[in-house]
The first five atom37 places (N, CA, C, CB, O) and aatype in JSON, in Angstrom:
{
  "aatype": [20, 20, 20, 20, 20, 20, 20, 20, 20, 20, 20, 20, 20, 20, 20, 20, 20, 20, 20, 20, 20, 20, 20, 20, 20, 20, 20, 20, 20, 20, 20, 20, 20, 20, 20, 20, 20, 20, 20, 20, 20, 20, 20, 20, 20, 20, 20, 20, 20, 20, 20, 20, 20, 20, 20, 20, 20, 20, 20, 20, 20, 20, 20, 20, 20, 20, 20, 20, 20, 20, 20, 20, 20, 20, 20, 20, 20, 20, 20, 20, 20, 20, 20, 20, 20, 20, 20, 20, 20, 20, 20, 20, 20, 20, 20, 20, 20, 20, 20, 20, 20, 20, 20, 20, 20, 20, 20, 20, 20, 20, 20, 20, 20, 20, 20, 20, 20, 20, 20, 20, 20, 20, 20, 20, 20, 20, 20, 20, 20, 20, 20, 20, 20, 20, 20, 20, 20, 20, 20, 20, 20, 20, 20],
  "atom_mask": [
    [1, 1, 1, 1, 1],
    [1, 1, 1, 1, 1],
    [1, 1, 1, 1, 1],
    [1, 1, 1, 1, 1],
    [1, 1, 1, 1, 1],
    [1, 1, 1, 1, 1],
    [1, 1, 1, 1, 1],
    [1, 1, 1, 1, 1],
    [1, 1, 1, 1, 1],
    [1, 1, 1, 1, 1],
    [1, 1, 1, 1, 1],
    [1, 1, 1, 1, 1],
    [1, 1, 1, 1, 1],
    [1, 1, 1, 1, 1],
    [1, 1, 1, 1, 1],
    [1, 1, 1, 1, 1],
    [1, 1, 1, 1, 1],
    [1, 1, 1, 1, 1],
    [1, 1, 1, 1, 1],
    [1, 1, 1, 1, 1],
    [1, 1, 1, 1, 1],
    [1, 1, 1, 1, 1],
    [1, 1, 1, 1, 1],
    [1, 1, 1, 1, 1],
    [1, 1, 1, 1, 1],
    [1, 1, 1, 1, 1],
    [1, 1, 1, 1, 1],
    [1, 1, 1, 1, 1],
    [1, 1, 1, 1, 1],
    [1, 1, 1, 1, 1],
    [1, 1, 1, 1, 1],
    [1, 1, 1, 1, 1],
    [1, 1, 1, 1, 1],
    [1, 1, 1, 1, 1],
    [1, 1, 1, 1, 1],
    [1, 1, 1, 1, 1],
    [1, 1, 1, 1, 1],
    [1, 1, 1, 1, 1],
    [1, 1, 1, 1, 1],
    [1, 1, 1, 1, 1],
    [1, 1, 1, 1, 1],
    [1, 1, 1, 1, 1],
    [1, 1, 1, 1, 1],
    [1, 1, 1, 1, 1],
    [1, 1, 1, 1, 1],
    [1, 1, 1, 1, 1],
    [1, 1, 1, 1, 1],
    [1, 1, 1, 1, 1],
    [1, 1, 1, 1, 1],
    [1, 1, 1, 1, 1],
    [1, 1, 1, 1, 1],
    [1, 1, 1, 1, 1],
    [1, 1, 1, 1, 1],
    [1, 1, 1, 1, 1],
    [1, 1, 1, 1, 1],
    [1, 1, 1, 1, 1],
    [1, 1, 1, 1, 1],
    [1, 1, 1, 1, 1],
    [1, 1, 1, 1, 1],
    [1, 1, 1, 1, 1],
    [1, 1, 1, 1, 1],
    [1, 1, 1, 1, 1],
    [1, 1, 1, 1, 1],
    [1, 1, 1, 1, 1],
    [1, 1, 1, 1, 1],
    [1, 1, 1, 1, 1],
    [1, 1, 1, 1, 1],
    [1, 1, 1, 1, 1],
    [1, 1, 1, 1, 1],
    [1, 1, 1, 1, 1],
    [1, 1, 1, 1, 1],
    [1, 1, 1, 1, 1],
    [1, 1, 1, 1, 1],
    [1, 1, 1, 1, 1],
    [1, 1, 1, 1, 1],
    [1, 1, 1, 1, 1],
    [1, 1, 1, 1, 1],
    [1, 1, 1, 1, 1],
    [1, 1, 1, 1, 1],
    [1, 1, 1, 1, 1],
    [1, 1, 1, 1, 1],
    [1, 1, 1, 1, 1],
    [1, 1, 1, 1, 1],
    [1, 1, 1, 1, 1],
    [1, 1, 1, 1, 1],
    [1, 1, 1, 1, 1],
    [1, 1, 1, 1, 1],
    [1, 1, 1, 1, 1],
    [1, 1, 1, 1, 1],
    [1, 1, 1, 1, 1],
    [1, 1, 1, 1, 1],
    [1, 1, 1, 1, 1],
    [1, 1, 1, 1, 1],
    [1, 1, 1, 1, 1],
    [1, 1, 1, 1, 1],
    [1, 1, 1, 1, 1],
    [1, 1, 1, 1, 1],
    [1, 1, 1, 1, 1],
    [1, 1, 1, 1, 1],
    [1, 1, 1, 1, 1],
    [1, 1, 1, 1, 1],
    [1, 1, 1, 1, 1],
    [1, 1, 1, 1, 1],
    [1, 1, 1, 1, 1],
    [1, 1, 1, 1, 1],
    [1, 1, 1, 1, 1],
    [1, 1, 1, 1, 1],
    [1, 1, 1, 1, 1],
    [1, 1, 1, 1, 1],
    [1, 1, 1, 1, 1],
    [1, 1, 1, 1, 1],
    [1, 1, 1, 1, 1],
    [1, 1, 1, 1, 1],
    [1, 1, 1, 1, 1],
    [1, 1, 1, 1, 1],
    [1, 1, 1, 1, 1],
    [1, 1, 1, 1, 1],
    [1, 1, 1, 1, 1],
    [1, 1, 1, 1, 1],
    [1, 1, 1, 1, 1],
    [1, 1, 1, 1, 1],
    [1, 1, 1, 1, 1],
    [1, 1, 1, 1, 1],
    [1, 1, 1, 1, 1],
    [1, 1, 1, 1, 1],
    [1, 1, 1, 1, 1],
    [1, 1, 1, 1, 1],
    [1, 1, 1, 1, 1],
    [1, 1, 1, 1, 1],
    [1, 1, 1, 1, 1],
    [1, 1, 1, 1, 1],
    [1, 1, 1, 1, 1],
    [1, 1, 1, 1, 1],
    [1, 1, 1, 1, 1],
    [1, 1, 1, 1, 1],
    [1, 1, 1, 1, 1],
    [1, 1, 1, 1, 1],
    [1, 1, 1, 1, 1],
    [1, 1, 1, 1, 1],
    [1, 1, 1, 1, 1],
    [1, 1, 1, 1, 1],
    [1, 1, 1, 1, 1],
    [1, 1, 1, 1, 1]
  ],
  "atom_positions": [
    [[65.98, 72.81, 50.49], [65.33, 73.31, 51.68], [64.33, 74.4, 51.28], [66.36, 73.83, 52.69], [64.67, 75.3, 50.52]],
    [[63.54, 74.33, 51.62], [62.3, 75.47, 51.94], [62.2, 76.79, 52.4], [61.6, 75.1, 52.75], [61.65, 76.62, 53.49]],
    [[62.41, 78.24, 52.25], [62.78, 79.22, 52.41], [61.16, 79.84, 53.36], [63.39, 79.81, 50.92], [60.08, 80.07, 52.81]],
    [[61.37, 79.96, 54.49], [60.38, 80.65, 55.46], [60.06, 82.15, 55.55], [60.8, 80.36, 56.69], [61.05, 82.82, 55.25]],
    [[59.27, 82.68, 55.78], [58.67, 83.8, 56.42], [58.27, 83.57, 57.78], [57.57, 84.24, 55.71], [57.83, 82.5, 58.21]],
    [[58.44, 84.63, 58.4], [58.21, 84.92, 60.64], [56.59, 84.18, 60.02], [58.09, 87.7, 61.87], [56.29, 83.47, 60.98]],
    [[55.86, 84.06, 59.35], [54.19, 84.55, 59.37], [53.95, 82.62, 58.91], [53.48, 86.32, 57.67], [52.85, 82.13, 59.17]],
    [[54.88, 81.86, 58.36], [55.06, 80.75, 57.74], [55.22, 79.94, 59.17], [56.3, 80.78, 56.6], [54.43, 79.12, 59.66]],
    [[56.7, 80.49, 59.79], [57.38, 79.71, 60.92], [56.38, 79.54, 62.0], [58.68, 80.45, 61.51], [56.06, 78.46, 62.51]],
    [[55.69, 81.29, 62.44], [55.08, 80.82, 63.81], [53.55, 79.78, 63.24], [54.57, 82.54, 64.95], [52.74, 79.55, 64.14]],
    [[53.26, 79.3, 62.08], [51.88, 78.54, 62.03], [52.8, 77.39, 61.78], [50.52, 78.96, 60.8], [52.44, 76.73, 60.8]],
    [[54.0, 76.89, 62.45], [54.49, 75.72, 62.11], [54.86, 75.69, 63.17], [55.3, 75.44, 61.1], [55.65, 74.77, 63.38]],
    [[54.55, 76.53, 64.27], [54.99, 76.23, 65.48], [54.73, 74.93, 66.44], [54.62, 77.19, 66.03], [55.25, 74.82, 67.55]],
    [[53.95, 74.06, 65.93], [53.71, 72.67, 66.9], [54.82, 72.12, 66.01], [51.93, 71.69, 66.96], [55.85, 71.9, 66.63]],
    [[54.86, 71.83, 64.67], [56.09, 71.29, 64.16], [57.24, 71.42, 64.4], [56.19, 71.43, 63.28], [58.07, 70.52, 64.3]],
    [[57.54, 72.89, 64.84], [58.7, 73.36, 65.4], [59.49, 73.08, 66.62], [58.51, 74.35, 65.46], [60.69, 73.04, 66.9]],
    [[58.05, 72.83, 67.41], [58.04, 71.98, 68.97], [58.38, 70.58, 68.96], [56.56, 71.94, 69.67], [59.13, 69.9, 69.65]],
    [[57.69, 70.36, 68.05], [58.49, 68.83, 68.4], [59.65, 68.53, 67.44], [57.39, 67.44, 68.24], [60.14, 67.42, 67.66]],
    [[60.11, 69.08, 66.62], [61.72, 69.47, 66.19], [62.88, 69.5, 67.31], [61.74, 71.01, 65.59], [63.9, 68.81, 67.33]],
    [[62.37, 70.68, 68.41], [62.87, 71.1, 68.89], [63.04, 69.66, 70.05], [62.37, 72.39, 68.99], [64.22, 69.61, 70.41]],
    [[62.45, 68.89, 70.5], [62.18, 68.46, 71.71], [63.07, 67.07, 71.06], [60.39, 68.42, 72.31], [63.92, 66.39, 71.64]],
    [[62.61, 66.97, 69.82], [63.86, 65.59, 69.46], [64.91, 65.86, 68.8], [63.41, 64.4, 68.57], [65.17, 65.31, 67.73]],
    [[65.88, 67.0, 69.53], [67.18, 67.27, 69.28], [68.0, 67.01, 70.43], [67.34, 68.55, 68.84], [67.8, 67.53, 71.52]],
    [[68.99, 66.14, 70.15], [69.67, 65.72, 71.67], [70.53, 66.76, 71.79], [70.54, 64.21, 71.84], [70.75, 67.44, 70.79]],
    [[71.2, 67.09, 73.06], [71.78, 67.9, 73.41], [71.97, 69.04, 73.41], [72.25, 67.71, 73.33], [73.12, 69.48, 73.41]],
    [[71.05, 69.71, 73.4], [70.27, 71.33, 73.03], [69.86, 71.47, 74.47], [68.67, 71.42, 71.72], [69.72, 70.6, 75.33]],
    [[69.68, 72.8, 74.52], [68.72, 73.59, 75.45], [67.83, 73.74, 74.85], [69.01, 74.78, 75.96], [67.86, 74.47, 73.86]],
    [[66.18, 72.8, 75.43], [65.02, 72.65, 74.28], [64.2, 74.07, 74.56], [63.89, 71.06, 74.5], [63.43, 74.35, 73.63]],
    [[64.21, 75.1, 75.76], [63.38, 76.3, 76.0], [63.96, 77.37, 74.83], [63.56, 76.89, 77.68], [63.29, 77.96, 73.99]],
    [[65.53, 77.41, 75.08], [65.86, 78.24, 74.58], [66.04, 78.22, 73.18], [66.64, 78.5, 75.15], [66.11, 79.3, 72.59]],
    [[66.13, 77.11, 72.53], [65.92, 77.2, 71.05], [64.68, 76.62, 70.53], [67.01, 76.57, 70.34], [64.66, 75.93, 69.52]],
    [[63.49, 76.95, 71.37], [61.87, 77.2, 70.72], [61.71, 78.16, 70.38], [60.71, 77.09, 71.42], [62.62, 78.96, 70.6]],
    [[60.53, 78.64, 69.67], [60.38, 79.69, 69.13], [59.82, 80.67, 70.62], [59.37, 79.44, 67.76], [60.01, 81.89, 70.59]],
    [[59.18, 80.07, 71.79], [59.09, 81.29, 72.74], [60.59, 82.04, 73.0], [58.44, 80.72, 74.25], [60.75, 83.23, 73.26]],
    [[61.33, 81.32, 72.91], [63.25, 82.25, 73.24], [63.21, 82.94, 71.82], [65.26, 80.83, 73.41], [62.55, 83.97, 71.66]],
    [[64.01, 82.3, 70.68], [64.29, 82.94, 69.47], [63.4, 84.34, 68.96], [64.15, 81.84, 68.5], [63.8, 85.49, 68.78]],
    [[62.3, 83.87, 68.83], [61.68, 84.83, 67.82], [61.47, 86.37, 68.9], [59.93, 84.02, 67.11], [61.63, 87.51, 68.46]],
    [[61.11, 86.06, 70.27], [61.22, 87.6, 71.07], [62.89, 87.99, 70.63], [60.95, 87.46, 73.23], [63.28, 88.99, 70.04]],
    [[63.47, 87.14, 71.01], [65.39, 87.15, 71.07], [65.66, 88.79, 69.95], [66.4, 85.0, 69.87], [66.14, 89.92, 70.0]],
    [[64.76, 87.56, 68.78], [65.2, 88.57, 67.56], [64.66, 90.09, 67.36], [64.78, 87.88, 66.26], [65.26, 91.09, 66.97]],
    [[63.04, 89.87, 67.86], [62.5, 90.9, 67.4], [63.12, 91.8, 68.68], [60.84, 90.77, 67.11], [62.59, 92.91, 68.62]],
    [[63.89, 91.75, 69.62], [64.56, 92.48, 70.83], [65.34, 92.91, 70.18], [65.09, 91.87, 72.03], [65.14, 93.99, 69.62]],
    [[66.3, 92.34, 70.05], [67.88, 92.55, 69.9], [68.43, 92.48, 68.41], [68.66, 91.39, 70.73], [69.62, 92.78, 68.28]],
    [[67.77, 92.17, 67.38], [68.35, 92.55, 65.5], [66.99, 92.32, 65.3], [69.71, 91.33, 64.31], [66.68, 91.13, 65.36]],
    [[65.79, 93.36, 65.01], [65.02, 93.18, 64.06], [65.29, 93.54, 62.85], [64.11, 93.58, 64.3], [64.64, 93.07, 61.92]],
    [[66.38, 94.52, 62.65], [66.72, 94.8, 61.42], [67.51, 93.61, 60.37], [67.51, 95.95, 61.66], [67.68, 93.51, 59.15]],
    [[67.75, 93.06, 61.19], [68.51, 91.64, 60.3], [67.34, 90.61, 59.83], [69.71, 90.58, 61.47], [66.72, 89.79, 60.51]],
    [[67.22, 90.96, 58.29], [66.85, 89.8, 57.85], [66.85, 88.41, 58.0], [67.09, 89.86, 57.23], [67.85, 87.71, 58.14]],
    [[65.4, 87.95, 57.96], [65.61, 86.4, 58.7], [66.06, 85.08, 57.51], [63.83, 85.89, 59.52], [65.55, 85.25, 56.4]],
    [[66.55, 84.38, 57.58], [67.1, 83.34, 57.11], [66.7, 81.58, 57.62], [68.44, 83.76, 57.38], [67.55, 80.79, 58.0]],
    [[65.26, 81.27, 57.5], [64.41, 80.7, 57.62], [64.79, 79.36, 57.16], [63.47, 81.3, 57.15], [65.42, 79.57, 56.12]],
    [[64.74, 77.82, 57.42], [64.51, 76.85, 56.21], [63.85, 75.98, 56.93], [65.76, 76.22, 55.38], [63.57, 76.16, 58.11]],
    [[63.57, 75.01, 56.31], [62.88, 73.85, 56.83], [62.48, 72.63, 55.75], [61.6, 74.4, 57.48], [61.49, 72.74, 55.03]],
    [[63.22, 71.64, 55.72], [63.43, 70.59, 55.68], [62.12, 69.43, 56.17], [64.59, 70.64, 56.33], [61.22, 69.72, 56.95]],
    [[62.27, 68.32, 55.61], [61.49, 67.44, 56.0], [61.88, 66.51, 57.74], [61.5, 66.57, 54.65], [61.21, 65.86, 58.54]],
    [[63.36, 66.94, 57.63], [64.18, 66.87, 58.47], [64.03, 67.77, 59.93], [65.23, 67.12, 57.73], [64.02, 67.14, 60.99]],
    [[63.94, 68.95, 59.95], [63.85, 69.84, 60.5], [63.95, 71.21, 60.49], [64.18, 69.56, 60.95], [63.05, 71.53, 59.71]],
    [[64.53, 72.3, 60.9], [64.12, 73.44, 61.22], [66.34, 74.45, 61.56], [62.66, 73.05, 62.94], [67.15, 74.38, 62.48]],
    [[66.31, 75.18, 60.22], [67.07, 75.62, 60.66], [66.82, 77.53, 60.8], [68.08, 74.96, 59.92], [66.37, 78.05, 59.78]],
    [[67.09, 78.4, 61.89], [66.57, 79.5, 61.95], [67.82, 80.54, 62.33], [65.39, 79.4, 62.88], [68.33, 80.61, 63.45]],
    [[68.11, 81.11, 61.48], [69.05, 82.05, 61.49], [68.9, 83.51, 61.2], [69.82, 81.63, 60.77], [67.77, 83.73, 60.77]],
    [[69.61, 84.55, 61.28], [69.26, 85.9, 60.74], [70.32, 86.13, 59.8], [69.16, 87.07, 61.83], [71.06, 85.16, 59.62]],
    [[70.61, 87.28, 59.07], [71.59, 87.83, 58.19], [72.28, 89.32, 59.12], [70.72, 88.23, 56.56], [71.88, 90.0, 60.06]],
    [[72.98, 89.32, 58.6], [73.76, 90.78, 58.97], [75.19, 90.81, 58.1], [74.19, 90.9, 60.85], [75.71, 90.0, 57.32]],
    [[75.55, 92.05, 58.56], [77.26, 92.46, 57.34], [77.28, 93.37, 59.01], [77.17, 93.9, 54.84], [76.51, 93.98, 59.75]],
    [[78.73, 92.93, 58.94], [79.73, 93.77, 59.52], [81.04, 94.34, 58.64], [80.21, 92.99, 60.62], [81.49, 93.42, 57.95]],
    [[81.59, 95.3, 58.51], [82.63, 96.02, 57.76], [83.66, 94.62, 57.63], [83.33, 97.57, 58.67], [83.89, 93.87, 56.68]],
    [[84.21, 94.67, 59.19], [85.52, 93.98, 59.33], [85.14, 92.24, 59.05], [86.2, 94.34, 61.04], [86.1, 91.56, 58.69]],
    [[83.7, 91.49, 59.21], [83.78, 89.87, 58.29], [83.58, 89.8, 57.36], [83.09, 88.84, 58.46], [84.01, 88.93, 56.59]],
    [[82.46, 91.16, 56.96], [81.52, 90.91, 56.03], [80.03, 90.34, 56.21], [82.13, 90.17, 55.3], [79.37, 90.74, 57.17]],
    [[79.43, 89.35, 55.27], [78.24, 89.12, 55.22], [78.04, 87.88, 56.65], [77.91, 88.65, 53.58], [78.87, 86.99, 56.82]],
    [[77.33, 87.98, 57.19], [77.06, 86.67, 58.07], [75.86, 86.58, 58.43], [77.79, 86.55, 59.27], [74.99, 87.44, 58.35]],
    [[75.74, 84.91, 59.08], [74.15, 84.2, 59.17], [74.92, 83.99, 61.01], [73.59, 82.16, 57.71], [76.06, 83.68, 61.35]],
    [[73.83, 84.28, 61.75], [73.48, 84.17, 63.23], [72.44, 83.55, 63.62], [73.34, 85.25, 63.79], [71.48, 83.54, 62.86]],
    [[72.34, 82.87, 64.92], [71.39, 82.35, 65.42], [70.38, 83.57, 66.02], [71.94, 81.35, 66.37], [70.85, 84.56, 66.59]],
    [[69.13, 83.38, 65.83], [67.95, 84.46, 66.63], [67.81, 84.85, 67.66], [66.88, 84.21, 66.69], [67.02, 85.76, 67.92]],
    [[68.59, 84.23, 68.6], [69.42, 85.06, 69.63], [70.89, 84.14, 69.84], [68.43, 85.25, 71.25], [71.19, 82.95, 69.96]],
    [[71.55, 85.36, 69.83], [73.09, 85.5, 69.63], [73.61, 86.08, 70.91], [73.5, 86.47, 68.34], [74.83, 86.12, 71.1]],
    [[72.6, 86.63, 71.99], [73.3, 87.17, 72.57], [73.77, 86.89, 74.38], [72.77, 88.21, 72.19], [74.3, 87.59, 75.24]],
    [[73.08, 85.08, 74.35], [73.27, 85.08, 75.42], [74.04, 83.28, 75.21], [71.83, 85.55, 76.33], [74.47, 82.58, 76.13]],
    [[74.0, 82.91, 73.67], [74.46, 82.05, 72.75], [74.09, 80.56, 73.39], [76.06, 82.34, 72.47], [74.77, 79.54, 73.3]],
    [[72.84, 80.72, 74.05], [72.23, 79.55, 74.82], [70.91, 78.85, 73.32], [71.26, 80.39, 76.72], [70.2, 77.95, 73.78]],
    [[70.61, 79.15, 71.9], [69.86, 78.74, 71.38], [70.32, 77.89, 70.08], [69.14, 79.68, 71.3], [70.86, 78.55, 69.19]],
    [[70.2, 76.75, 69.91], [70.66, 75.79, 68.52], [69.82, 76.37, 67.46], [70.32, 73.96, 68.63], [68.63, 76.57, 67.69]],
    [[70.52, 76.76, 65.85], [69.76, 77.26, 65.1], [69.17, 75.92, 64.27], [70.47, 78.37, 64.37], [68.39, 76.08, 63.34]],
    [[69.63, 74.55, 64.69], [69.39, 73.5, 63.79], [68.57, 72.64, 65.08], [70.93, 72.76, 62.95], [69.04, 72.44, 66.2]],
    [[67.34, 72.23, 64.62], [66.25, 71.38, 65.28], [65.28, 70.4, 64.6], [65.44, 72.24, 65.87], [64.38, 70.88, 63.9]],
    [[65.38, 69.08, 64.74], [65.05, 68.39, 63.96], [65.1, 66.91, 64.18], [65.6, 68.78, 63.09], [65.74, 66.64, 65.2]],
    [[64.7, 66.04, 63.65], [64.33, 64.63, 63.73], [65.65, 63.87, 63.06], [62.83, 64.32, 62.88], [66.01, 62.79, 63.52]],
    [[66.15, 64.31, 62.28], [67.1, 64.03, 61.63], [68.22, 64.94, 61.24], [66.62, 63.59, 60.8], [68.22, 65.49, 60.14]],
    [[69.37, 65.13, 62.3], [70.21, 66.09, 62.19], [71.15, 66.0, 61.39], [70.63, 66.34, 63.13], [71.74, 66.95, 60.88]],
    [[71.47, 64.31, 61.14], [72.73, 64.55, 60.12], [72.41, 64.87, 59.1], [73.58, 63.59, 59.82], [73.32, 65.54, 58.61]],
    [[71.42, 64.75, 58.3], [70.25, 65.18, 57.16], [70.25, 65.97, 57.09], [69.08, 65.04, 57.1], [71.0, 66.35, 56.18]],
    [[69.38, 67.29, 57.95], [69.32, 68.37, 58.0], [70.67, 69.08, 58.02], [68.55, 68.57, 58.9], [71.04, 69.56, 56.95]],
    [[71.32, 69.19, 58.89], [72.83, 69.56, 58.77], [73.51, 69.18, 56.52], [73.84, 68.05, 60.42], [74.24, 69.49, 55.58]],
    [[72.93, 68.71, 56.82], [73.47, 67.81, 55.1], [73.04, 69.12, 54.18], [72.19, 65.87, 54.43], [73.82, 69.79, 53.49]],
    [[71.96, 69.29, 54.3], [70.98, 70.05, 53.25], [71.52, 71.11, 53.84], [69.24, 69.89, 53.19], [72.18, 71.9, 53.16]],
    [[71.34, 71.28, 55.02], [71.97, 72.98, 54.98], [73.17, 73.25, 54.88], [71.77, 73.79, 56.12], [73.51, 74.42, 55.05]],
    [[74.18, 72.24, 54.58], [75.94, 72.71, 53.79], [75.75, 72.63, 52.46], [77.46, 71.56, 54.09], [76.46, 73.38, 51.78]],
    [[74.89, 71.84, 51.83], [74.85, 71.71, 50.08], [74.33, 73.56, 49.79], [73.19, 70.11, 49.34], [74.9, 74.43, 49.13]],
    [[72.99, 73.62, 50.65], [72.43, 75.13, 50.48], [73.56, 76.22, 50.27], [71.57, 75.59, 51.85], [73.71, 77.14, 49.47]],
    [[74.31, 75.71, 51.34], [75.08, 77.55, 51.76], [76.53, 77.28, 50.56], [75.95, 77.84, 54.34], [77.27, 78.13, 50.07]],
    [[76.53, 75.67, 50.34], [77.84, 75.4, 49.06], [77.24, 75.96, 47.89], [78.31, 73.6, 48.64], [78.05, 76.64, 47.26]],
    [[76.42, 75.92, 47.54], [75.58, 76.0, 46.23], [76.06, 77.76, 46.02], [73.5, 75.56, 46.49], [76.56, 77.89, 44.9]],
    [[76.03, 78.68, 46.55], [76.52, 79.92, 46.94], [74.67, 80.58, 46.39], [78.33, 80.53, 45.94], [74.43, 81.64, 45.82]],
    [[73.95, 79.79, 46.72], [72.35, 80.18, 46.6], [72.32, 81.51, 48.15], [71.01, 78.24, 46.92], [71.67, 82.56, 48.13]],
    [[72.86, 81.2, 48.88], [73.19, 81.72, 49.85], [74.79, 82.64, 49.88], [73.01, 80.63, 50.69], [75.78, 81.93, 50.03]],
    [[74.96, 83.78, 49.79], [76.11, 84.55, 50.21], [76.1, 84.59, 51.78], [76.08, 86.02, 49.56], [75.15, 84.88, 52.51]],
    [[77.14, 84.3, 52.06], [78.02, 84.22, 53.38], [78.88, 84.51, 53.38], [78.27, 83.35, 53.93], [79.39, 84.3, 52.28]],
    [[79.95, 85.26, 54.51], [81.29, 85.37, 54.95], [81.4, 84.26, 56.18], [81.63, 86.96, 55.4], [82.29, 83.42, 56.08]],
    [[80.7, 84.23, 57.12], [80.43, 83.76, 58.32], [79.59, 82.84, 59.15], [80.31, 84.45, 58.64], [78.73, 83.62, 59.56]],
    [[79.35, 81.89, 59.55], [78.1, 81.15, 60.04], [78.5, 81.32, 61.08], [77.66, 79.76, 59.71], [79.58, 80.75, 61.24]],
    [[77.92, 82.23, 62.48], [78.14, 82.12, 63.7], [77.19, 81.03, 64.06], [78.03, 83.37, 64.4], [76.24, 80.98, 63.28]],
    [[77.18, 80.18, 65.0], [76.12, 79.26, 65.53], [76.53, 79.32, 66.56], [75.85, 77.94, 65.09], [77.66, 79.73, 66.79]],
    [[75.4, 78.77, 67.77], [75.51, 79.0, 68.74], [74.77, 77.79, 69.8], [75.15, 80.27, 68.68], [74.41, 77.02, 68.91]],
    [[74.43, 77.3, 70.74], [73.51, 76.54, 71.67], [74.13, 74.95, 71.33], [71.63, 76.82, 71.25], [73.53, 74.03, 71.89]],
    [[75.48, 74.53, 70.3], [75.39, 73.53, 70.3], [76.51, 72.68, 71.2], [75.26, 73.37, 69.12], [77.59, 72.36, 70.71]],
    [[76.29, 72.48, 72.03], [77.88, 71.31, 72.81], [78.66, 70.42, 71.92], [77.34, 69.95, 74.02], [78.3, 69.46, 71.24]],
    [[79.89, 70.99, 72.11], [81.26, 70.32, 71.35], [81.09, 69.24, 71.91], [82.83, 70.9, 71.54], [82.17, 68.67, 71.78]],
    [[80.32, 68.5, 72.55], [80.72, 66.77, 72.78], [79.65, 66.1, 71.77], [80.42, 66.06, 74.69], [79.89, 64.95, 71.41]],
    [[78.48, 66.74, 71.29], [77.13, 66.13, 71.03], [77.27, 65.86, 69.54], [75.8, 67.12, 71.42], [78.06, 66.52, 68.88]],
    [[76.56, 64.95, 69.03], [76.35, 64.43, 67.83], [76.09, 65.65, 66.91], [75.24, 63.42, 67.88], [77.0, 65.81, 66.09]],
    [[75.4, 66.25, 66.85], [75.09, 68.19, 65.96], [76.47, 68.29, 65.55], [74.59, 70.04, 67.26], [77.01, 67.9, 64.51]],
    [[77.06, 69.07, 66.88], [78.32, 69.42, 66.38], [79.12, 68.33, 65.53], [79.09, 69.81, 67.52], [79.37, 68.51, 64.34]],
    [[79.49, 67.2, 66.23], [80.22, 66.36, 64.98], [79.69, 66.42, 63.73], [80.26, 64.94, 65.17], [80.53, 66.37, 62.83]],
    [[78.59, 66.51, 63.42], [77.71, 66.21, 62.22], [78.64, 67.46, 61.42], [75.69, 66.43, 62.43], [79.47, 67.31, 60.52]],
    [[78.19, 68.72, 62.1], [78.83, 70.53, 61.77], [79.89, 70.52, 61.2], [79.23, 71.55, 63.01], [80.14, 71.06, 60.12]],
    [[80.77, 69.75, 62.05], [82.44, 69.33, 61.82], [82.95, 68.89, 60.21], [82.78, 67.83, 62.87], [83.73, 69.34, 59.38]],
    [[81.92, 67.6, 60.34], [81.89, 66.75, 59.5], [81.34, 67.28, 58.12], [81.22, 65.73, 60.04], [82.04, 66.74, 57.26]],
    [[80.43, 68.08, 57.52], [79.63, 68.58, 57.04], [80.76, 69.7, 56.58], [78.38, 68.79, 57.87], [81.25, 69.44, 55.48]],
    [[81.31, 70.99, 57.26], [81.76, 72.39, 57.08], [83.05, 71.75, 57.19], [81.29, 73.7, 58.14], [83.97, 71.94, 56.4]],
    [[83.09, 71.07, 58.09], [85.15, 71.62, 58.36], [85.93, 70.91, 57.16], [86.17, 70.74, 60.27], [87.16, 70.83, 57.1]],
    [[84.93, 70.37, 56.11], [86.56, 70.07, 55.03], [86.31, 71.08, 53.74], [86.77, 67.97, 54.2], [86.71, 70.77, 52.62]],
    [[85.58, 72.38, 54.02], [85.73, 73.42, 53.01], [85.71, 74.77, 53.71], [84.62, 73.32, 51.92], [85.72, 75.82, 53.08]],
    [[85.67, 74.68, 55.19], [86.04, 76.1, 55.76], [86.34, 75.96, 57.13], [84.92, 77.17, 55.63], [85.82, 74.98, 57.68]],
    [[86.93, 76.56, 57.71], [87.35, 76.93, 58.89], [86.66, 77.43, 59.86], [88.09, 77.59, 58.77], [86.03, 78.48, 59.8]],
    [[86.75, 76.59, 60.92], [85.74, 75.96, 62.15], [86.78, 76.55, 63.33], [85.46, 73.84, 62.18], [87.96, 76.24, 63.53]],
    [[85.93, 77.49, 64.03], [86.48, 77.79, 65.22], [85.78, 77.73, 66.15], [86.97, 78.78, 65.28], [84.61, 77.7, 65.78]],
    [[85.92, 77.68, 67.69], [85.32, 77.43, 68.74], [85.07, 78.8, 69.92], [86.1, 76.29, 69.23], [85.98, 79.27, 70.6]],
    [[83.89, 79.18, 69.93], [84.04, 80.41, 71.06], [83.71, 80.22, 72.91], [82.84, 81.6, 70.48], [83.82, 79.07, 73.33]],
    [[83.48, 80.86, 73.5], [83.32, 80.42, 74.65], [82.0, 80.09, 74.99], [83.81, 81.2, 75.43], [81.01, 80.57, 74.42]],
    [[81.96, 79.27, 75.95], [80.48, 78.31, 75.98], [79.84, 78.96, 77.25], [80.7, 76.31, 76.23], [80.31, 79.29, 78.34]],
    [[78.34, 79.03, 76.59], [77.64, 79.95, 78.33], [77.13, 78.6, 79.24], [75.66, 81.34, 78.01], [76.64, 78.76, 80.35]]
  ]
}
C-alpha cells in the first residue's frame, strides 16, 4: 500500500469520491473527505495521519497512544463513529493489503478502533475474516 500525505489525499479527492460511492453499506457523506478531514482537523489534529491507498481503494485513519491501550489507529472522525475508514472498489482486496500491512509490524499498533461499518455488510465480514484469526475483535455500540 501507498503511504499518503493530507496535501496527496485532498488532490485525489475525485478518486476518493468515487471509492467512497462504490462501497456498499457505508454512510457515503460521512466517510468522504467533506466529513473526515474537517472531523480530524476539529477534534485530533494532533494525531498523526495514517493514510494508504491501494489500487483497490482508500484506507484513512489517524494514530494516537493512550497510557491504559497503548499505541492505536482511529478513524478521522471517531467521534460520532458514523465514518468507514476503508473505501474502495474492491474491499476484500483492500481489507487484504491492509492486514498483511499492519501483520508485517511495518506499522506498530496496540489497537485498530474502526468505525461506520455495519455488522451485517460484506466490509465487516471481510474485517472478521482478515483480523479475527490473529487478534481479538470486539463490537461497540452502533450510532
Amino acid at each position: 500500500m501507498q503511504s499518503l500525505t493530507i496535501y496527496q489525499l485532498r488532490s485525489l479527492a475525485d478518486e476518493h469520491f468515487a471509492a467512497v460511492a462504490a462501497t456498499e453499506g457505508i454512510d457515503h457523506f460521512c466517510s468522504s473527505l467533506d466529513w473526515i478531514l474537517p472531523a480530524h482537523e476539529a477534534f485530533i489534529p494532533d494525531h498523526p495521519l495514517h493514510l494508504r491507498k491501494s489500487e483497490h481503494g482508500f484506507v484513512t485513519l489517524a494514530r494516537g497512544f493512550n497510557p491504559r491501550i497503548g499505541r492505536y489507529l482511529q478513524p478521522l472522525e471517531a467521534s460520532w463513529c458514523l465514518a468507514s475508514p476503508f473505501v474502495g472498489t474492491d474491499i476484500d482486496a483492500l481489507v487484504d493489503e491492509f492486514t498483511a500491512e499492519c501483520s508485517s509490524r511495518l506499522v506498530d499498533w496496540d489497537l485498530l478502533y474502526l468505525s461506520g461499518i455495519p455488522p451485517d455488510g460484506a466490509l465487516f465480514r471481510r474485517i472478521v475474516q482478515s483480523f479475527g484469526l490473529r487478534h481479538r475483535i470486539g463490537l461497540g455500540h452502533r450510532t
